[in-house]
N, C-alpha and C positions, 0 to 999 in steps of 0.2 A: 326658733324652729317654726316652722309654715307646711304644707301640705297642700300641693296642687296635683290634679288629677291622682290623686293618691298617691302619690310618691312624698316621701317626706325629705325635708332640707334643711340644713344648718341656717343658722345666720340669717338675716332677715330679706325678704325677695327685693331682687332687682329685676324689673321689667322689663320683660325680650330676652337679657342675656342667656342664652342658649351655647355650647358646643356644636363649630360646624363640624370639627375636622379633628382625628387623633392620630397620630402615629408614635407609634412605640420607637424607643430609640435606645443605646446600652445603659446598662445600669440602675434600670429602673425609671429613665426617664421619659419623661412623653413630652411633644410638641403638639402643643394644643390653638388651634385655630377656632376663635370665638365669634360670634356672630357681632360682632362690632370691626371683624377683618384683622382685627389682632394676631397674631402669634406670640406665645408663651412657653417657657417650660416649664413642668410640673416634674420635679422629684418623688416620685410615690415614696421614695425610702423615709419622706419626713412626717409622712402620714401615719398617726400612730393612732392607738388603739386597738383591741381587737375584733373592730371590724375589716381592717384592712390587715391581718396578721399575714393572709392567704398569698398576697401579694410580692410575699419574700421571697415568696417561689418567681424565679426568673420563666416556666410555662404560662403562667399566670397572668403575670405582669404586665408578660410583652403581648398580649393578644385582647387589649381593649377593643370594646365595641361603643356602638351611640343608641342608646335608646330616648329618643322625643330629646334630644339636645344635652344628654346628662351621660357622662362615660360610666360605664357600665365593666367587671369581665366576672369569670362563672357562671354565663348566662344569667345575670343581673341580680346575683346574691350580694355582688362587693358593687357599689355604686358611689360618684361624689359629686354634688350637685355642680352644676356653672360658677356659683356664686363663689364656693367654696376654692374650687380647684384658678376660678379666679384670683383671689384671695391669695393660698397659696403658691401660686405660681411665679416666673420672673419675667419680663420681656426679652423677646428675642427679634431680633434683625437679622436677619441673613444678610453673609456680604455680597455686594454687588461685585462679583467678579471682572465686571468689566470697567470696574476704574482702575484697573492693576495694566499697568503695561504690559504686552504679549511676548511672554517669557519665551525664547529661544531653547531649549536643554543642549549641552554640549555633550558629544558623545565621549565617552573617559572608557577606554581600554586599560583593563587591568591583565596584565600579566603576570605568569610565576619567574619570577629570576633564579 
C-alpha cells in the first residue's frame, strides 16, 4: 500500500499509470481506457469487500467518475486505484468492423396464412 497526494493505493505504484477514460457498460462492467492507450474491461462484480459492497446497486455502479486518473463513484467514497483496476481488469479490442464484407439484408415478408 503507497499514498500519493493523499489518496491511498493497493499494490505497489506503477509510474504514470493513470485512468483516461470510463464508461459504464451492463452488468457491472466498465470499459476502462488507460493512459498507456489501452482498453480494458473491469467486472466490478469481482471486487470484493466491503468497500465496494455499494456497487451492487446497479445506480451506483453505472455512474463512475475520474478523479486525478483513479475511478471513483458516490462522489469518491468507493474508489480503485489504476494499478489495481489494471490488475484486475481484462484486455479488450473492439472489432474492426470494416474487415467484414458489406452485408446486404434481404428483405423477408412474413405473412399470416
Amino acid at each position: 500500500m503507497y499514498i500519493v497526494d493523499d489518496i491511498c493505493y493497493a499494490g505497489s505504484p506503477e509510474e504514470g499509470l493513470k485512468v483516461k477514460a470510463v464508461k459504464a457498460l451492463r452488468g457491472g462492467i466498465l470499459l476502462v481506457t488507460f493512459s498507456t492507450g489501452e482498453e480494458r474491461l473491469l467486472d466490478t462484480t469481482e471486487l470484493k469487500g466491503s468497500a465496494f459492497k455499494a456497487l451492487e446497486n446497479e445506480d451506483v455502479v453505472s455512474h463512475p467518475a475520474l478523479f486525478h486518473g483513479v475511478i471513483t463513484w458516490n462522489n469518491g467514497e468507493i474508489d480503485i486505484a489504476p494499478e489495481a483496476a489494471y490488475e484486475k481488469s481484462y484486455p479488450y479490442t473492439a472489432p474492426d468492423y470494416r474487415a467484414y464484407p458489406e452485408i446486404s439484408p434481404e428483405k423477408k415478408v412474413v405473412s399470416e396464412k
